[in-house]
Predicted model as a PDB file, atoms N, CA, C, CB and O in Angstrom, pLDDT in the B-factor column:
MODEL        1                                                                  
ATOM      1  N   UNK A   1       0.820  -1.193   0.000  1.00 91.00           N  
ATOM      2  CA  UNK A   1       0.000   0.000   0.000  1.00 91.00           C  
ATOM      3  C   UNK A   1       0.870   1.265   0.000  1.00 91.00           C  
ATOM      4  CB  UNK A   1      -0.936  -0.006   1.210  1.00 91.00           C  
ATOM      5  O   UNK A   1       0.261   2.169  -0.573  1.00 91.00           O  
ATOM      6  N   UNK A   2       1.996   1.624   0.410  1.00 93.00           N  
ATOM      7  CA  UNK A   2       2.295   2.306   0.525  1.00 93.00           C  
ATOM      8  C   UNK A   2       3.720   2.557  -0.966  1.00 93.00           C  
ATOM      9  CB  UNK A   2       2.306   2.202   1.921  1.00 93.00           C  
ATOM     10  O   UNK A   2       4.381   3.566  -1.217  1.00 93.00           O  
ATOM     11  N   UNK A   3       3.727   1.555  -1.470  1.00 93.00           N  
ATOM     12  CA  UNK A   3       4.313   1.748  -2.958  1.00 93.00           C  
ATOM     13  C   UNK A   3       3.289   2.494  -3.563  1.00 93.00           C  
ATOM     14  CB  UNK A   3       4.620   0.359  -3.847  1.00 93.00           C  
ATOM     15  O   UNK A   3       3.717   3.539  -4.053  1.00 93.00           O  
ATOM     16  N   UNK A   4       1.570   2.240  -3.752  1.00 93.00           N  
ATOM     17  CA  UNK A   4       0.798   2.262  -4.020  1.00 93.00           C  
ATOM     18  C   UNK A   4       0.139   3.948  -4.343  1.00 93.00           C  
ATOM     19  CB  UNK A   4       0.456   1.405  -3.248  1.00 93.00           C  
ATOM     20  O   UNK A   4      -0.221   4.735  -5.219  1.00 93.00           O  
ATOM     21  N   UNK A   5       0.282   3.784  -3.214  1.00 93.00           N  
ATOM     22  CA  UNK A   5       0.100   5.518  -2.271  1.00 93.00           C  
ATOM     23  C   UNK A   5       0.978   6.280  -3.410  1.00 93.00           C  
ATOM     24  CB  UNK A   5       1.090   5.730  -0.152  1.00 93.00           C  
ATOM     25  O   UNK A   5       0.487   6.942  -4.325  1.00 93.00           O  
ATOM     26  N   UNK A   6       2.675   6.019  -3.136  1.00 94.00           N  
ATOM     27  CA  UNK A   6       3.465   6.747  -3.748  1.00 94.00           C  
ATOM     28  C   UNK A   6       3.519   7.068  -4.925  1.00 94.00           C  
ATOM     29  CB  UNK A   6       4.269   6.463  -3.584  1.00 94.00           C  
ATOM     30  O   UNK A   6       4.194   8.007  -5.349  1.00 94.00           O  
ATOM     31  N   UNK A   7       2.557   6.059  -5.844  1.00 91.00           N  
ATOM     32  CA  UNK A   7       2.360   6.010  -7.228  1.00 91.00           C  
ATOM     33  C   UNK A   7       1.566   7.146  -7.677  1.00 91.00           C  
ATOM     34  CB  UNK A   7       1.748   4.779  -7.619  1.00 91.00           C  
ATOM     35  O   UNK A   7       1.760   7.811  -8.694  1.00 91.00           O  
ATOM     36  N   UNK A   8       0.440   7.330  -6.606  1.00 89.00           N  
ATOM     37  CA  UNK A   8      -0.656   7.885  -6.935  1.00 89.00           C  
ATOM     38  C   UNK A   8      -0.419   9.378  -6.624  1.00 89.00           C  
ATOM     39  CB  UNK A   8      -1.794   7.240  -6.259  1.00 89.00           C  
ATOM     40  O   UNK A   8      -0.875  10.344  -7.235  1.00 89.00           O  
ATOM     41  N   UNK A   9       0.390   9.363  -5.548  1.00 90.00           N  
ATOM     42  CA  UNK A   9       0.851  10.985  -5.013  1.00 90.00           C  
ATOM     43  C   UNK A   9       1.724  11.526  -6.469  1.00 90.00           C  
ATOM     44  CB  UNK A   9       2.185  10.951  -3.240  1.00 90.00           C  
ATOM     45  O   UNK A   9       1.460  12.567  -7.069  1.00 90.00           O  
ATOM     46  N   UNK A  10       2.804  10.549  -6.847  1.00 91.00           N  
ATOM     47  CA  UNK A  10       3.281  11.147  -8.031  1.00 91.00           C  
ATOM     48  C   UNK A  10       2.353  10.940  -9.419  1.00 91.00           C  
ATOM     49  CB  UNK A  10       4.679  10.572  -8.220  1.00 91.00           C  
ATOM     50  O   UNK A  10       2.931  11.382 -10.411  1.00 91.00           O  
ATOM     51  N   UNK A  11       1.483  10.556  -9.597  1.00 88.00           N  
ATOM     52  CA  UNK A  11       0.641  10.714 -10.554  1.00 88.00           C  
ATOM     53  C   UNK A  11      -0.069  11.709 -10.954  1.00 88.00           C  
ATOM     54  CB  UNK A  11       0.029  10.067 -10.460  1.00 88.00           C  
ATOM     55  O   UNK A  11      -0.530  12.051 -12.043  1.00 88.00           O  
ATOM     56  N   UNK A  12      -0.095  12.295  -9.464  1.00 87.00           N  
ATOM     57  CA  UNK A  12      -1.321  13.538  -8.769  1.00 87.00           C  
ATOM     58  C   UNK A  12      -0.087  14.684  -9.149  1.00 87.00           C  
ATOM     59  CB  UNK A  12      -1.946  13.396  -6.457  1.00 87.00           C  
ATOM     60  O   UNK A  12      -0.397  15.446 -10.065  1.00 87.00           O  
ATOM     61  N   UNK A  13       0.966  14.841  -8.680  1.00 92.00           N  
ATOM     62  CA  UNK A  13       1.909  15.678  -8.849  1.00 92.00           C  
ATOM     63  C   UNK A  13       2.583  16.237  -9.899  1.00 92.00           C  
ATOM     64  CB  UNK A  13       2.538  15.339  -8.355  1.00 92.00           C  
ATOM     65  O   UNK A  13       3.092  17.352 -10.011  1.00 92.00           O  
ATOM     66  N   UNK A  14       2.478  14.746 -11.115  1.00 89.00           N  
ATOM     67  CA  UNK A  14       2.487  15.369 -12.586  1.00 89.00           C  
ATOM     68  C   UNK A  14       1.587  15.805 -13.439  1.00 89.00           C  
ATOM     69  CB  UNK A  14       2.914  14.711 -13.290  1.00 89.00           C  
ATOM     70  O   UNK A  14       1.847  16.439 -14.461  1.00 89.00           O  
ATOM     71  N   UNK A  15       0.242  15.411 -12.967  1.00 87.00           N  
ATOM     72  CA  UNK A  15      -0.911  16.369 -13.498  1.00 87.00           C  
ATOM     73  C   UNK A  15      -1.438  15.537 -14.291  1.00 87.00           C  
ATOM     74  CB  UNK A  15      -0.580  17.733 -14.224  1.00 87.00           C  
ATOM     75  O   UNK A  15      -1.896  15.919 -15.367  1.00 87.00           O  
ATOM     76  N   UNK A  16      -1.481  14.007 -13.840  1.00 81.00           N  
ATOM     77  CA  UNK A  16      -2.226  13.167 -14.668  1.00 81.00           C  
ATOM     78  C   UNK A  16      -3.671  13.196 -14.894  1.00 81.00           C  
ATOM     79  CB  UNK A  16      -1.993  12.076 -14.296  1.00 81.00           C  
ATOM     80  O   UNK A  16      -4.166  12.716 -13.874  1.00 81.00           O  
ATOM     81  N   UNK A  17      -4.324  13.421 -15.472  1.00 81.00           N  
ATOM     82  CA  UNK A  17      -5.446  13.418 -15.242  1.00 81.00           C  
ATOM     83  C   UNK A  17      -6.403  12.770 -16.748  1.00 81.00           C  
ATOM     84  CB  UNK A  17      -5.655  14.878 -14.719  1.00 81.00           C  
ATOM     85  O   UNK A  17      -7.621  12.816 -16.920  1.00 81.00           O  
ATOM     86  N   UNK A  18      -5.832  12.463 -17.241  1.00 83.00           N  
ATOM     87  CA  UNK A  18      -6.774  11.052 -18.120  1.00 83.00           C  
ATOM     88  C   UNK A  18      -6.534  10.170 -18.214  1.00 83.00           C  
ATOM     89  CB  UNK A  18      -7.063  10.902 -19.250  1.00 83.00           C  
ATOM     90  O   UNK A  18      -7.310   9.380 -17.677  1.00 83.00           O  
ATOM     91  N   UNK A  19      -5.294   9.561 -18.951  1.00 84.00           N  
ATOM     92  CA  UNK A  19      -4.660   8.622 -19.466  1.00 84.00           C  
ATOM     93  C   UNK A  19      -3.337   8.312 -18.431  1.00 84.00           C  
ATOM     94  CB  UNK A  19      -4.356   9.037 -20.927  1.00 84.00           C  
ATOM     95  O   UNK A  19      -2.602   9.251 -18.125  1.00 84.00           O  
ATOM     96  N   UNK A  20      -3.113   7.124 -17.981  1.00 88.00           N  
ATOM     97  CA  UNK A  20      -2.034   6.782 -17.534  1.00 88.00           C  
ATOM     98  C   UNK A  20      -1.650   5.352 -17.718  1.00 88.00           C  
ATOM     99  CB  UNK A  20      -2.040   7.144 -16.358  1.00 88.00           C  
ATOM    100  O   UNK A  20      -2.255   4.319 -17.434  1.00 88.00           O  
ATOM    101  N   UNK A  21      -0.153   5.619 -18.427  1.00 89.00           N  
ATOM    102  CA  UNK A  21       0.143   4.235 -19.431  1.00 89.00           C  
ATOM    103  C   UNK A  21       0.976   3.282 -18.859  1.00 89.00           C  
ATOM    104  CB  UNK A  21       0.880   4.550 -20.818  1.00 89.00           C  
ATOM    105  O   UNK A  21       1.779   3.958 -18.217  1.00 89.00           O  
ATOM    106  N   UNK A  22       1.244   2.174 -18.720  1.00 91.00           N  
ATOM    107  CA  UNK A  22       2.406   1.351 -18.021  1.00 91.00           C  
ATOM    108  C   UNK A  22       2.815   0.511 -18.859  1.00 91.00           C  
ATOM    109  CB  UNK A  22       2.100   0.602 -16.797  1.00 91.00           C  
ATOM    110  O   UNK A  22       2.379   0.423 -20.007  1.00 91.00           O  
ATOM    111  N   UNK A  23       3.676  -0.176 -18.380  1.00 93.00           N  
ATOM    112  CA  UNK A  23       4.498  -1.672 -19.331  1.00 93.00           C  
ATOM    113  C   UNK A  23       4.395  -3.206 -18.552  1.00 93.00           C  
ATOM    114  CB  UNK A  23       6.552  -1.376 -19.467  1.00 93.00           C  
ATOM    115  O   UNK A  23       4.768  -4.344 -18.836  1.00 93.00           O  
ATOM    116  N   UNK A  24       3.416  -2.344 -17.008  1.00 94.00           N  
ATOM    117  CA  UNK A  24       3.752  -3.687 -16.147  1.00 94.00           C  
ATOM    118  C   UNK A  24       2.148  -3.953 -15.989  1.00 94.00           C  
ATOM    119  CB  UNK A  24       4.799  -3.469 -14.437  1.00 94.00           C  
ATOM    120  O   UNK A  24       1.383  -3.049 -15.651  1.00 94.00           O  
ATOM    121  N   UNK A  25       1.795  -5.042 -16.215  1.00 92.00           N  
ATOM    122  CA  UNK A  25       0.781  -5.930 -16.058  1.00 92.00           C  
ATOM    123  C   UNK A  25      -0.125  -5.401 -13.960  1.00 92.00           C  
ATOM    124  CB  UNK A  25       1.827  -7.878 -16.322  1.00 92.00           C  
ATOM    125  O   UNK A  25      -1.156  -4.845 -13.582  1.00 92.00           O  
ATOM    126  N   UNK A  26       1.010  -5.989 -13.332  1.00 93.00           N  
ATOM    127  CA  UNK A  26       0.952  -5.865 -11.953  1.00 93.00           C  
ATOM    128  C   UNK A  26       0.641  -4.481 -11.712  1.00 93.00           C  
ATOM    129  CB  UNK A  26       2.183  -6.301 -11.276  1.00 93.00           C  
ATOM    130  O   UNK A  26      -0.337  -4.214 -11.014  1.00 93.00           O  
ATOM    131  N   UNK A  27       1.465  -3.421 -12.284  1.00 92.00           N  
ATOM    132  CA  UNK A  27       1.096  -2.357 -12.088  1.00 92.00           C  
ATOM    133  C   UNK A  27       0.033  -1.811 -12.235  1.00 92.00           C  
ATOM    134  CB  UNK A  27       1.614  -1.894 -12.439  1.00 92.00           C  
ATOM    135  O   UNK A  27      -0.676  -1.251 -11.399  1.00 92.00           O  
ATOM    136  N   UNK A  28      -0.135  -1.988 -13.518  1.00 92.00           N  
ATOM    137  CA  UNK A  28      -1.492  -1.441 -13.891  1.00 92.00           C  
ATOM    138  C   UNK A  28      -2.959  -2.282 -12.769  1.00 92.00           C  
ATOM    139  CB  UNK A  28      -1.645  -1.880 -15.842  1.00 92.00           C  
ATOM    140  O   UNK A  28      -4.059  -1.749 -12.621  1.00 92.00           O  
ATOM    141  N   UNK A  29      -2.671  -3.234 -12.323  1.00 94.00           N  
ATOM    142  CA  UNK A  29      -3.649  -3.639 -11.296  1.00 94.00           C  
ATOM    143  C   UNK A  29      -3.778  -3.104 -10.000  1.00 94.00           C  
ATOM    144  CB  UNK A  29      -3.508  -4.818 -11.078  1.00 94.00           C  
ATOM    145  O   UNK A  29      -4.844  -2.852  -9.437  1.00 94.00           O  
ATOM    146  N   UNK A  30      -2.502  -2.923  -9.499  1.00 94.00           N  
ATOM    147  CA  UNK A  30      -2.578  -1.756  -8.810  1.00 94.00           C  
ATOM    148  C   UNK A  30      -3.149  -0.362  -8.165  1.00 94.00           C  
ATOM    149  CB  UNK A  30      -2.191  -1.646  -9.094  1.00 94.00           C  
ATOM    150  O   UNK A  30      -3.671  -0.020  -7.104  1.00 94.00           O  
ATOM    151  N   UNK A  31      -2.729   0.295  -9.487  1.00 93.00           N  
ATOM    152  CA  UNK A  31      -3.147   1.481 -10.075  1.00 93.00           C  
ATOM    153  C   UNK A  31      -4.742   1.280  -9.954  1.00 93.00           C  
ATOM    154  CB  UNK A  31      -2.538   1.687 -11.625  1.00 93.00           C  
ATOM    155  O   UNK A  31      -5.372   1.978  -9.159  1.00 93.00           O  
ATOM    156  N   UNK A  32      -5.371   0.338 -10.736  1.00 94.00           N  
ATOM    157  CA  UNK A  32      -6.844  -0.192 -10.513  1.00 94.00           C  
ATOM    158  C   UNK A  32      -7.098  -0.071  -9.117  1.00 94.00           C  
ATOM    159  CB  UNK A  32      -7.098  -1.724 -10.959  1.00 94.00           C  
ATOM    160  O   UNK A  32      -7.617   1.004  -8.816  1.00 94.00           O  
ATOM    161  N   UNK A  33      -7.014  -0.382  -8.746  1.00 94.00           N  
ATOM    162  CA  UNK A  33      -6.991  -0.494  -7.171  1.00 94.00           C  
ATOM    163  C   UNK A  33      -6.937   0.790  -6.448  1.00 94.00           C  
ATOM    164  CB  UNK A  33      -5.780  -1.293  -6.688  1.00 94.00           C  
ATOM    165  O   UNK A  33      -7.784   1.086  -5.605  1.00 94.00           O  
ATOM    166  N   UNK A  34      -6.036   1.490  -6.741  1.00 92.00           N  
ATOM    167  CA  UNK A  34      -5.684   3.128  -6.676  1.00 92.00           C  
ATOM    168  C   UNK A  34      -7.125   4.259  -6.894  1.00 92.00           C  
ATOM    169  CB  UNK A  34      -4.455   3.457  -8.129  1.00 92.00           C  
ATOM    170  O   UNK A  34      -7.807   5.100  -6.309  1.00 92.00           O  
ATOM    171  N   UNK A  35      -6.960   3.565  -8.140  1.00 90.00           N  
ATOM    172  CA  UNK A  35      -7.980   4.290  -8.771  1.00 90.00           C  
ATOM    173  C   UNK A  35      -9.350   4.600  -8.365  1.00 90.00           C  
ATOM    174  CB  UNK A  35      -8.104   3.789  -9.744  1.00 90.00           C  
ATOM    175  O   UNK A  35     -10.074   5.583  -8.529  1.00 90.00           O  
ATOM    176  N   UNK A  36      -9.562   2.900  -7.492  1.00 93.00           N  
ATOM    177  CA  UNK A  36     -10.967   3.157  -6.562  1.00 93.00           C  
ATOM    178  C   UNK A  36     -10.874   3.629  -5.403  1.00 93.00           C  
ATOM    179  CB  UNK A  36     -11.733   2.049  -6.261  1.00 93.00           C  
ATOM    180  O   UNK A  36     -11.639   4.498  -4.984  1.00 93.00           O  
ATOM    181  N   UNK A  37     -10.053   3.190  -4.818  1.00 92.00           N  
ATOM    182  CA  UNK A  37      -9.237   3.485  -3.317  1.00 92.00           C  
ATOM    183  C   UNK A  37      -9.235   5.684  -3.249  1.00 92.00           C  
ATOM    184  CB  UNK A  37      -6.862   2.495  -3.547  1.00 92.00           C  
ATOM    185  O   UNK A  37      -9.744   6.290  -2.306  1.00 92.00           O  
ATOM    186  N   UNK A  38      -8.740   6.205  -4.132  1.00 90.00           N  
ATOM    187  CA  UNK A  38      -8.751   7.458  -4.112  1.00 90.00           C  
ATOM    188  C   UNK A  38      -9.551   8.604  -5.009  1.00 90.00           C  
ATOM    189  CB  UNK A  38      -7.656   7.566  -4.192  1.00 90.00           C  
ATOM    190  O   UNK A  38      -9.435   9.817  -5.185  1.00 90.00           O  
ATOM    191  N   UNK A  39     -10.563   7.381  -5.551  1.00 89.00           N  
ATOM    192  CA  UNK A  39     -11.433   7.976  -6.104  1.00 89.00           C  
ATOM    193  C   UNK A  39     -11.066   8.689  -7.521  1.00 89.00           C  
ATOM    194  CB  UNK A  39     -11.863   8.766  -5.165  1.00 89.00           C  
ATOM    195  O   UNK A  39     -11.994   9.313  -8.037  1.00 89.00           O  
ATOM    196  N   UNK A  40     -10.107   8.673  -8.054  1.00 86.00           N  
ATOM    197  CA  UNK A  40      -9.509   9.131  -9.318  1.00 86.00           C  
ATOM    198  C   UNK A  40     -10.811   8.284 -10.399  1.00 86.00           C  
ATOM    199  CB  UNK A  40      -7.553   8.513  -9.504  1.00 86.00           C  
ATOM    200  O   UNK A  40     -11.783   7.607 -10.063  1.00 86.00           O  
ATOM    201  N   UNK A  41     -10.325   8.665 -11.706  1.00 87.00           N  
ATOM    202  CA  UNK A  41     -11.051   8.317 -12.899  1.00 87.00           C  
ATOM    203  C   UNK A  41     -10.114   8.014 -14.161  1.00 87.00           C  
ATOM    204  CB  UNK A  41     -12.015   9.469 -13.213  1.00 87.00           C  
ATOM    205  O   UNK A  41     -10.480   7.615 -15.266  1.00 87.00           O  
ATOM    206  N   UNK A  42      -8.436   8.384 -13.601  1.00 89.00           N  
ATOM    207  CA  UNK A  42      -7.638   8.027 -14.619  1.00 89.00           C  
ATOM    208  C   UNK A  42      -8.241   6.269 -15.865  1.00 89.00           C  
ATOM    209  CB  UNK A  42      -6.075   7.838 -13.582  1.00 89.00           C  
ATOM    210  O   UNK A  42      -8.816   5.203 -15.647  1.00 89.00           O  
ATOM    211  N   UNK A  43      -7.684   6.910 -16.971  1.00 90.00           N  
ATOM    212  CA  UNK A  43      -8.236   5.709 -17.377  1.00 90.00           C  
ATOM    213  C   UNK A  43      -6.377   4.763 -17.741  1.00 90.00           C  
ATOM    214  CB  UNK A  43      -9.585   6.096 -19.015  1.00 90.00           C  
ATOM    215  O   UNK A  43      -5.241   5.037 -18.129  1.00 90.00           O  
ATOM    216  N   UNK A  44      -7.165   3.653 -17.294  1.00 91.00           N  
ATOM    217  CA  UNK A  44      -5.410   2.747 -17.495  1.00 91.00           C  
ATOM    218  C   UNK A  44      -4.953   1.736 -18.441  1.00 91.00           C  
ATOM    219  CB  UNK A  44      -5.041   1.864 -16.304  1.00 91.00           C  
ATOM    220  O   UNK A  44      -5.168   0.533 -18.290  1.00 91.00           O  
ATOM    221  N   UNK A  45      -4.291   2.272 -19.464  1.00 90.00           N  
ATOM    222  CA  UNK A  45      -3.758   1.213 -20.117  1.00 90.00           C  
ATOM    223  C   UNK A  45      -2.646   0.617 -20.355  1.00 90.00           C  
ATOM    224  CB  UNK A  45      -3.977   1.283 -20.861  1.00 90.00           C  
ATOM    225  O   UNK A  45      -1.653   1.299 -20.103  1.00 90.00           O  
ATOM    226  N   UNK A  46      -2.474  -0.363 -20.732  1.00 91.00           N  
ATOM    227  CA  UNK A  46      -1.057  -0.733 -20.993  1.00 91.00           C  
ATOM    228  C   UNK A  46      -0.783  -0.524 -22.354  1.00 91.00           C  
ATOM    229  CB  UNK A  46      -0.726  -2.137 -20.638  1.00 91.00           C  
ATOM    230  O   UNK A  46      -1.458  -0.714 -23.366  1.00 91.00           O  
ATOM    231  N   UNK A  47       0.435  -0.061 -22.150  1.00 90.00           N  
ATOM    232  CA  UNK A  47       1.586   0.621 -23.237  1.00 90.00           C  
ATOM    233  C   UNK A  47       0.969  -0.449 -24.873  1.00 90.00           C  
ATOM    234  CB  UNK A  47       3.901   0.099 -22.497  1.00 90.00           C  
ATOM    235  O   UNK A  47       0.822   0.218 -25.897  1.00 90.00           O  
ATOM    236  N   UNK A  48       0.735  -1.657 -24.940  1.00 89.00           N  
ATOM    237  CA  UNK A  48       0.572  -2.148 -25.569  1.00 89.00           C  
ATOM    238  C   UNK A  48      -1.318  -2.189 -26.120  1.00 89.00           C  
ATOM    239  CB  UNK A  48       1.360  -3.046 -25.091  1.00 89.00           C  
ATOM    240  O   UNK A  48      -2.036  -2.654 -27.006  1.00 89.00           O  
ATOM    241  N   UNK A  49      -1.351  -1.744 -25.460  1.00 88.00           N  
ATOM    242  CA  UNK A  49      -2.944  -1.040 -25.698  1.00 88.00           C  
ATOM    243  C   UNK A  49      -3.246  -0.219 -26.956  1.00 88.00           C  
ATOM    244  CB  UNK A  49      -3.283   0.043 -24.515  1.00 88.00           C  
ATOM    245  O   UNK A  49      -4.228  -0.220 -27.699  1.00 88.00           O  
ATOM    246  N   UNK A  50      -1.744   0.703 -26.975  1.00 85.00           N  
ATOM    247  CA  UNK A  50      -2.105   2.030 -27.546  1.00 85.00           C  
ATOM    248  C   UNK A  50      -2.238   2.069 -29.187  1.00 85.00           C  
ATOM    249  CB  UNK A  50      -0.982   3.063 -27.079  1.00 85.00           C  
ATOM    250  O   UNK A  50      -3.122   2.820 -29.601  1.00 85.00           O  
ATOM    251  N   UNK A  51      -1.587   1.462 -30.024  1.00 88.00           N  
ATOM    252  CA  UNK A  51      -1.139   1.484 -31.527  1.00 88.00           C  
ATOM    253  C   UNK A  51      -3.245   0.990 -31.428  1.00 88.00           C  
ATOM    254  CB  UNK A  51       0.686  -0.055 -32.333  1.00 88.00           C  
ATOM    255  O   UNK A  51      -4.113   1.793 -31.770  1.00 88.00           O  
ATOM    256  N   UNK A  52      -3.553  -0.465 -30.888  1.00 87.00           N  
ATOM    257  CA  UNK A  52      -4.726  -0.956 -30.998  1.00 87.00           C  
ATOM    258  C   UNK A  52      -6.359   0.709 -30.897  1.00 87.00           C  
ATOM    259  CB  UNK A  52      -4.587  -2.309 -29.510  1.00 87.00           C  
ATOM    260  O   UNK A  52      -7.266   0.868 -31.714  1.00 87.00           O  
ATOM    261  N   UNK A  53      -6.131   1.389 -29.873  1.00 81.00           N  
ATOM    262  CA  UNK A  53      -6.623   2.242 -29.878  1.00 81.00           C  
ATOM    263  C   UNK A  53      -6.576   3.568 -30.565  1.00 81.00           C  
ATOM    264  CB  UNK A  53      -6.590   2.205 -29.107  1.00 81.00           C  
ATOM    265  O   UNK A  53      -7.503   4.361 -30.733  1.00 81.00           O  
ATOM    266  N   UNK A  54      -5.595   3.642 -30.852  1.00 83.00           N  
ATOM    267  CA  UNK A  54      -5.123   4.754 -32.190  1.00 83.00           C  
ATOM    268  C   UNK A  54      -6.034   4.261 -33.190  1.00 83.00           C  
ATOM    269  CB  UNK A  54      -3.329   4.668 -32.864  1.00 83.00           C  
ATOM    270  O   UNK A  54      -6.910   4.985 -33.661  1.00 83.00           O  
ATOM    271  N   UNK A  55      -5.817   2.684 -33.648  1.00 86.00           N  
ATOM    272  CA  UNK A  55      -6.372   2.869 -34.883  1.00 86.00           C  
ATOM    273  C   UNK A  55      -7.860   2.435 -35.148  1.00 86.00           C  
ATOM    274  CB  UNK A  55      -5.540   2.223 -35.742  1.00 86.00           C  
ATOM    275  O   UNK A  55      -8.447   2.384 -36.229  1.00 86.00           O  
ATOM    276  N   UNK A  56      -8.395   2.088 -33.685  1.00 84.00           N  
ATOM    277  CA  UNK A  56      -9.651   2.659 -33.438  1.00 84.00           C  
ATOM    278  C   UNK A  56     -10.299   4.185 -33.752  1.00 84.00           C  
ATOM    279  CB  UNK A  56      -9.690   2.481 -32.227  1.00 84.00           C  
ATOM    280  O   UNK A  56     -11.378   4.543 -34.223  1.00 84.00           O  
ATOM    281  N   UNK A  57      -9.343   4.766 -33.356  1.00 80.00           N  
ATOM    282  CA  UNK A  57     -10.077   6.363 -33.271  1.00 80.00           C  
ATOM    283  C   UNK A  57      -9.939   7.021 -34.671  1.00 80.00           C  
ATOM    284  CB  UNK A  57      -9.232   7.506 -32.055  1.00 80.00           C  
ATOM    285  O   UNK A  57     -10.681   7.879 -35.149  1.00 80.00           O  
ATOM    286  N   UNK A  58      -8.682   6.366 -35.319  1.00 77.00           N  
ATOM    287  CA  UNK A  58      -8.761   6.951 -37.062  1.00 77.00           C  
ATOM    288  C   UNK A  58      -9.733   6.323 -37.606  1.00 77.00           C  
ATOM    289  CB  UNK A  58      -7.458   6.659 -38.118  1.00 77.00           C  
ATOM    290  O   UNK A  58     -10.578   6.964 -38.232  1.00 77.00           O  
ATOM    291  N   UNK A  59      -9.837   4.643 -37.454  1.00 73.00           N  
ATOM    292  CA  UNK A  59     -11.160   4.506 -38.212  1.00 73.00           C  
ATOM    293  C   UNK A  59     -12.976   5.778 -38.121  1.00 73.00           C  
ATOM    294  CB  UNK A  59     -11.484   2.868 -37.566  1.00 73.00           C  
ATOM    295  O   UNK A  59     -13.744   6.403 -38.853  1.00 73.00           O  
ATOM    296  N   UNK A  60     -12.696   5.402 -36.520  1.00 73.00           N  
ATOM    297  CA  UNK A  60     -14.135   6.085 -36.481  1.00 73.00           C  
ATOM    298  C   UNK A  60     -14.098   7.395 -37.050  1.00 73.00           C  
ATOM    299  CB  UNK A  60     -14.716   6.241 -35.038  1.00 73.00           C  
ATOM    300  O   UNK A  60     -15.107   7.910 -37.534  1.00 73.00           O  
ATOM    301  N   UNK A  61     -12.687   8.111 -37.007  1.00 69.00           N  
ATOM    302  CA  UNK A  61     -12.519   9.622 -37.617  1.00 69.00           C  
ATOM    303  C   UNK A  61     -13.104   9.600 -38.849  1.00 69.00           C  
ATOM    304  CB  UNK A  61     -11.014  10.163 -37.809  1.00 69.00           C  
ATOM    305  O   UNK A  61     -14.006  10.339 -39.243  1.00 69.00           O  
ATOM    306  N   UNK A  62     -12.446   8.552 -39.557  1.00 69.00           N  
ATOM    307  CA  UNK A  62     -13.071   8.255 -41.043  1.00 69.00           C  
ATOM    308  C   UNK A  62     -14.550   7.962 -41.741  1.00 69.00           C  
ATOM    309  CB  UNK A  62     -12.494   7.218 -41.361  1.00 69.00           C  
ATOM    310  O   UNK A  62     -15.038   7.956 -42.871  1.00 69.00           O  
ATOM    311  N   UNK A  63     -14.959   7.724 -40.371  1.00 68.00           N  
ATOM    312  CA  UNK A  63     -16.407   7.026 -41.371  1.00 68.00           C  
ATOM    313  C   UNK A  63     -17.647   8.616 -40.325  1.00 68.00           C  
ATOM    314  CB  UNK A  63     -17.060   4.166 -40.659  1.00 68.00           C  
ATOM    315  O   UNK A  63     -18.871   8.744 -40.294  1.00 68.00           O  
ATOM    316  N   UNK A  64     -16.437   9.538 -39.627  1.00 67.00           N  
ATOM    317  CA  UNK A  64     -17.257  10.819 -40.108  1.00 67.00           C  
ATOM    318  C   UNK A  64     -17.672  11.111 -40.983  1.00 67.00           C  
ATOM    319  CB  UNK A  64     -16.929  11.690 -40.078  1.00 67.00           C  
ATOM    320  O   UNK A  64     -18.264  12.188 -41.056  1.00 67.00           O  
TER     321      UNK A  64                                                      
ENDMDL                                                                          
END                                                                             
């Protein structure tokens, strides 16, 4: 908990406030955990998430 804590204090301190990305599986469960625990709304993905969601959002751009 208190790794936990520290994550979230520096999360809070860099001005995260949508998106917060990781590489670690564990972490990001964590963070989940965080997330309810302090009431945040960050949304969490893993690093390997992202190319997949990019090309979500160009499609839908497209069929504007």
């Amino acid at each position: 908990m208190t790794i936990l804590e520290a994550k979230i204090r520096a999360m809070e301190k860099a001005g995260a406030e949508h998106v917060v990305l990781t590489s670690n599986p564990g972490c990001m469960m964590q963070l989940a955990l965080g997330n309810r625990m302090w009431g945040q709304a960050w949304e969490l993905s893993h690093i390997s998430q992202i190319p997949e969601k990019s090309l979500r959002r160009g499609e839908t751009a497209k069929a504007q």
